[in-house]
C-alpha positions in Angstrom: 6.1 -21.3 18.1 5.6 -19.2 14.9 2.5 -20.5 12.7 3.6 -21.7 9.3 1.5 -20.3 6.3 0.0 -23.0 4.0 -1.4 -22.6 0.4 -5.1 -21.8 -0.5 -6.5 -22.9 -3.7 -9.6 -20.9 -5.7 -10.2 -17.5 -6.8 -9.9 -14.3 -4.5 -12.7 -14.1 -2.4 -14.6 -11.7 -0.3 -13.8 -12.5 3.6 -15.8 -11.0 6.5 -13.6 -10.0 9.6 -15.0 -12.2 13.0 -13.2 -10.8 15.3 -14.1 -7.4 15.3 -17.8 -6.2 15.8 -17.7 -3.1 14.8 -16.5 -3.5 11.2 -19.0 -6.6 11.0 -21.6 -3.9 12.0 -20.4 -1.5 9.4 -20.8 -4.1 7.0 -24.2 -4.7 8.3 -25.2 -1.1 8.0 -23.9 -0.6 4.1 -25.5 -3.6 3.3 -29.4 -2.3 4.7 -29.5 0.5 2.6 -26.1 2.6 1.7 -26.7 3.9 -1.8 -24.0 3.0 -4.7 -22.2 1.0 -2.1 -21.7 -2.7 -3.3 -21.8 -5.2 -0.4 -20.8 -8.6 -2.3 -21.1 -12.3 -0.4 -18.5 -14.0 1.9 -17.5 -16.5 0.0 -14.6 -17.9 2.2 -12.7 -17.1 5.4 -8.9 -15.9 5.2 -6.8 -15.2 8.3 -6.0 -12.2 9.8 -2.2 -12.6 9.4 0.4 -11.4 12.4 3.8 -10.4 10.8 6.2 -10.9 13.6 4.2 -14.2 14.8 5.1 -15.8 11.1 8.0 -17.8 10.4 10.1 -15.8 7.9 13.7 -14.9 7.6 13.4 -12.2 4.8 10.1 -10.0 4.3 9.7 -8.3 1.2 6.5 -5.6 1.3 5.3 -4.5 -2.3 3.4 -1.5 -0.8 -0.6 -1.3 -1.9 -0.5 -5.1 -4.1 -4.0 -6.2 -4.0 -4.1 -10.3 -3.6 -5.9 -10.7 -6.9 -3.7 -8.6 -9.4 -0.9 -10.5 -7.6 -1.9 -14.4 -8.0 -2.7 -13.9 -11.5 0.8 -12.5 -12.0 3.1 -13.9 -9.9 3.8 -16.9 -11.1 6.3 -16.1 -14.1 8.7 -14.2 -11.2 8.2 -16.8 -8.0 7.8 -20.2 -6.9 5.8 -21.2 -3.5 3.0 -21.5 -1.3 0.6 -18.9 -2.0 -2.1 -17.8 1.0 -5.0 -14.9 0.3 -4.6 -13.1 4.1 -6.2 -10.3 5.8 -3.9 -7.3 6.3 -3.9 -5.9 9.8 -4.6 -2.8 7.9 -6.1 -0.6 5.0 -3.5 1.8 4.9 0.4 1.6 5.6 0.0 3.4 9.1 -2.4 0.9 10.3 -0.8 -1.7 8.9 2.5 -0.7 10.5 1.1 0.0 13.9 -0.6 -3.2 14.0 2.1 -5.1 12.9 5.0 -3.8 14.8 4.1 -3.2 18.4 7.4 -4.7 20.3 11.4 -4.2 19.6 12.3 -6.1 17.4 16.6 -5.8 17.6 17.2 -8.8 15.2 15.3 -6.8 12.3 16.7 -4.4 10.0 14.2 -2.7 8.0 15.1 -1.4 4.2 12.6 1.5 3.5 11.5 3.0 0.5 8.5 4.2 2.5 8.9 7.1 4.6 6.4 6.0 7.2 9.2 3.9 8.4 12.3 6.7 8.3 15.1 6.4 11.2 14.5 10.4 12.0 11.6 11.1 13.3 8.2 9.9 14.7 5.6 9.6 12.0 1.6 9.7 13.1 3.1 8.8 16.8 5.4 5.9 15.5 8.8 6.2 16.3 10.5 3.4 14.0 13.8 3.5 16.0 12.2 2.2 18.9 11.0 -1.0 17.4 14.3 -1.8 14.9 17.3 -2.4 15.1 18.1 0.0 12.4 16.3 1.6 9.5 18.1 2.1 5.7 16.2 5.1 5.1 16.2 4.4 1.1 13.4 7.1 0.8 15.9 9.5 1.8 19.1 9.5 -0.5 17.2 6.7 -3.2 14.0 9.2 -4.2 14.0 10.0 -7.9 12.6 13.6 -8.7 12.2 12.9 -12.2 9.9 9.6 -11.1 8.6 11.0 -8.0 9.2 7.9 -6.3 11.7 5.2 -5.0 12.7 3.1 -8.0 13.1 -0.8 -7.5 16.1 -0.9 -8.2 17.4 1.6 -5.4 15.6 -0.8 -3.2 17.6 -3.6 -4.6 21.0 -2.1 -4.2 19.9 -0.8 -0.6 19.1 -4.5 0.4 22.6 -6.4 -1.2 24.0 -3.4 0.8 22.5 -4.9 4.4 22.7 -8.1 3.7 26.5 -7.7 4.1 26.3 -5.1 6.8 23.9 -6.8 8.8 25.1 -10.1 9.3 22.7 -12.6 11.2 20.1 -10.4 10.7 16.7 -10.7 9.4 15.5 -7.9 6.9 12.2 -6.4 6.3 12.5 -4.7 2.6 9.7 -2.3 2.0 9.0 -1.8 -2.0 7.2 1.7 -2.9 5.2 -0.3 -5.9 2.7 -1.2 -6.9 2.0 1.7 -5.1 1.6 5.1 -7.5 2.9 6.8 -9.0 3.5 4.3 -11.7 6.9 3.9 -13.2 7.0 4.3 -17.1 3.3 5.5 -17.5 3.0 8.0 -14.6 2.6 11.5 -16.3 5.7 13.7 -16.2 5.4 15.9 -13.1 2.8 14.0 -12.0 4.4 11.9 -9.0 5.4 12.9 -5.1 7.7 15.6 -4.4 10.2 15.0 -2.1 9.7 13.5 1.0 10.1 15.5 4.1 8.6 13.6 7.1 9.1 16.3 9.4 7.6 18.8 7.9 5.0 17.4 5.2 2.2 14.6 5.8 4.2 11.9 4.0 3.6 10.6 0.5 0.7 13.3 -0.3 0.0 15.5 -3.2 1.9 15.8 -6.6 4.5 18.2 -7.2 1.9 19.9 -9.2 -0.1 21.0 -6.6 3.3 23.2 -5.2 2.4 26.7 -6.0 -1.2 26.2 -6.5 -3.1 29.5 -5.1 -4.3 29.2 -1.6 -8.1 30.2 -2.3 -8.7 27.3 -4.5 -7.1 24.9 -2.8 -9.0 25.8 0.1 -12.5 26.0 -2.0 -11.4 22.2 -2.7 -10.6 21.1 0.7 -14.2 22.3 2.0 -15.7 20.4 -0.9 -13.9 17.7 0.5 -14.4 17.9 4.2 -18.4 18.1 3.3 -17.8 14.7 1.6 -16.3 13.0 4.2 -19.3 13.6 6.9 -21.0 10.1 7.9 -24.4 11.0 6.2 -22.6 12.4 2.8 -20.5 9.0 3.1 -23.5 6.8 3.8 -25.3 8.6 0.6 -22.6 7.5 -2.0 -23.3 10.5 -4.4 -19.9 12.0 -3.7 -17.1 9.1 -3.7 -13.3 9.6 -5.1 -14.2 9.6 -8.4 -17.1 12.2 -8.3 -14.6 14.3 -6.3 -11.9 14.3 -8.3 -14.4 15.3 -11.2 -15.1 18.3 -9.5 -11.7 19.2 -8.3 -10.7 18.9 -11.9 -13.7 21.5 -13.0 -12.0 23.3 -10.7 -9.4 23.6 -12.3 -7.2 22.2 -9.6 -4.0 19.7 -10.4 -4.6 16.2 -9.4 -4.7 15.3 -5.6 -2.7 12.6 -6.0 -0.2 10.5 -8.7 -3.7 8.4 -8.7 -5.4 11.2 -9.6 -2.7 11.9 -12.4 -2.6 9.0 -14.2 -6.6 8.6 -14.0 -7.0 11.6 -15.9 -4.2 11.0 -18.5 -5.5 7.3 -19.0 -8.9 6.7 -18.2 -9.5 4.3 -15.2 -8.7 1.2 -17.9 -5.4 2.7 -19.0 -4.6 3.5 -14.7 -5.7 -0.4 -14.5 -3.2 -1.1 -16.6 -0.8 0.8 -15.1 -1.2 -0.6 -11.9 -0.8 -3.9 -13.6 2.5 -3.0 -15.1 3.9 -1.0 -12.0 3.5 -4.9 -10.0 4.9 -6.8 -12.8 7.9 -4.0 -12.4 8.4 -4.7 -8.9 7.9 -8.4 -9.0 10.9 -8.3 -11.5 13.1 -6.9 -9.3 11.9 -8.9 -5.8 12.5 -11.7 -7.5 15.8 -11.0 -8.8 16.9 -9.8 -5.0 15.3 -13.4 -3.7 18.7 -14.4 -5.5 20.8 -13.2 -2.6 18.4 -14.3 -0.2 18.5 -17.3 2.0 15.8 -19.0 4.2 12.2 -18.5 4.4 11.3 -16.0 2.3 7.8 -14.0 2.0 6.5 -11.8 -0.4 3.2 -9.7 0.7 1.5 -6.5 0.7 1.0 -4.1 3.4 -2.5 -3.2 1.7 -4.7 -3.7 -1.0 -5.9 -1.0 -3.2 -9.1 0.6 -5.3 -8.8 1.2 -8.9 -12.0 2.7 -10.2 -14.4 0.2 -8.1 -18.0 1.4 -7.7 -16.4 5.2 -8.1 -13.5 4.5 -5.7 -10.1 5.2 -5.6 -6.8 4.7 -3.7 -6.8 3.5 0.3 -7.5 4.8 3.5 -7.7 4.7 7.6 -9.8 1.8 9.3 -12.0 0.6 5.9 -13.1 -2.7 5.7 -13.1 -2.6 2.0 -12.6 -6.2 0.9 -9.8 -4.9 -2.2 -7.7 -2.9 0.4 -7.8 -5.9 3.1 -6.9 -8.8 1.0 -2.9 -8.9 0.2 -0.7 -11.9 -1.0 0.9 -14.2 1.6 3.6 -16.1 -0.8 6.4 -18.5 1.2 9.5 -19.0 -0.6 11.5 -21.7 0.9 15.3 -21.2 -0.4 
């Protein structure tokens, strides 16, 4: 039997993870004596949430929405039970790989995020062994100009399966709040193309095509040296110190993030985060319209806006603002 989610009252809180020692000793290790790394209390437990163990008809995924950006928003788009969670993951690829183990044939999955794509295997994940089909919106929906899949697409992409896919549940994968940010990204700024195949997905600007060879390559050293334990451990050389010194460089941003930190400060890329969720909530809750059933709204992974010096997400961090996503039922 599938567990039912149930509402949690109170502000976001910080939630340690019980069933895995290693992150608790991680925790354990940054909290005796890792420099400029804030360790804050526990000050309640949220569940580890299973995807395909829930009781759901429709899934909607608004990629990188942090739980506490969401409750304070969410309200003026949807009504229902609300539940703070723990993502299986702190990046999409974990979250996905976690999440989606079996075959699943009564589940059509509408993608604006190339990590699922019906083509090819991504980071050993072959999505067409575990749906029954993939709308590969990050294919013929990308916008150049935008550098990303606009909500909209999505939306059109979804009424689309709904009436092709008949008795089928959907999963409905959103590319915001995720960067780049539509309507205060800067022009240029966002992801080229997406090329699974060929490319490590959803990576760099398309400023960064054409950049000369030697100094990217000065960059990436800088950046290898800061990912070794003891650099990492020290704290001196986090996202935002790195960036710093890519832009001395004078290297383009690594990233839509990047982008929009330098054109607007880490206040105004706050803000844009901000607007980029109330964009996508807008047009979830406008596709919950043609929806029927038990609906849920959540994240595949939180994100870092300027935090302590850090940015964006990554691979198997127990960061409490990438962990935490929004678990809202919608009963239609």
């Amino acid at each position: 039997m599938r567990k039912r989610s149930s509402p949690i009252k109170g502000p976001p809180s910080l939630t340690l993870i019980i069933d895995d020692s290693k992150l608790i000793s991680i925790n354990l290790h940054a909290l005796r004596g890792a420099a400029n790394h804030v360790v804050m209390p526990v000050l309640e437990m949220s569940r580890r949430i299973e995807v395909m163990v829930e009781d759901w008809d429709h899934l909607i995924v608004l990629d990188g929405c942090r739980y506490d950006f969401f409750s304070e928003a969410c309200w003026s788009h949807f009504e229902g039970d609300l539940e703070r969670v723990i993502s299986p993951g702190s990046n999409t690829v974990e979250w996905r790989d976690n999440s989606f183990s079996g075959r699943y044939e009564d589940v059509v999955y509408v993608s604006a995020n190339p990590y699922i794509n019906s083509r090819v295997a991504v980071k050993g994940f072959n999505s067409r062994d575990h749906f029954h089909d993939i709308v590969d919106v990050w294919d013929w929906g990308w916008d150049r100009e935008l550098g990303t899949v606009h909500p909209e697409t999505v939306n059109e992409a979804a009424l689309e399966s709904i009436e092709k896919y008949t008795g089928k549940r959907l999963i409905i994968h959103y590319l915001q709040p995720h960067c780049p940010y539509v309507g205060l990204q800067p022009e240029g700024t966002g992801y080229p193309p997406q090329e699974p195949a060929f490319r490590t997905v959803l990576d760099s600007t398309t400023e960064n095509q054409g950049v000369p060879w030697i100094r990217r390559r000065l960059y990436d050293l800088v950046s290898a040296f800061s990912e070794k334990p003891v650099v990492r451990r020290l704290g001196f050389l986090g996202e935002d110190r790195l960036w710093r010194l890519r832009e001395s460089f004078g290297l383009p941003p690594v990233s839509p993030m990047d982008a929009a930190r330098r054109a607007l400060g880490v206040d105004g890329l706050r803000e844009a985060y901000r607007e980029n969720l109330e964009t996508v909530m807008r047009h979830a809750s406008e596709l919950l319209e043609a929806l029927s059933g038990t609906v849920v709204v959540t994240s595949d992974h939180g994100e870092r806006l300027g935090e302590d010096g850090r940015f964006s997400h990554g691979h198997g961090l127990s960061d409490q603002l990438l962990l935490e996503v929004p678990w809202l039922v919608v009963r239609r």
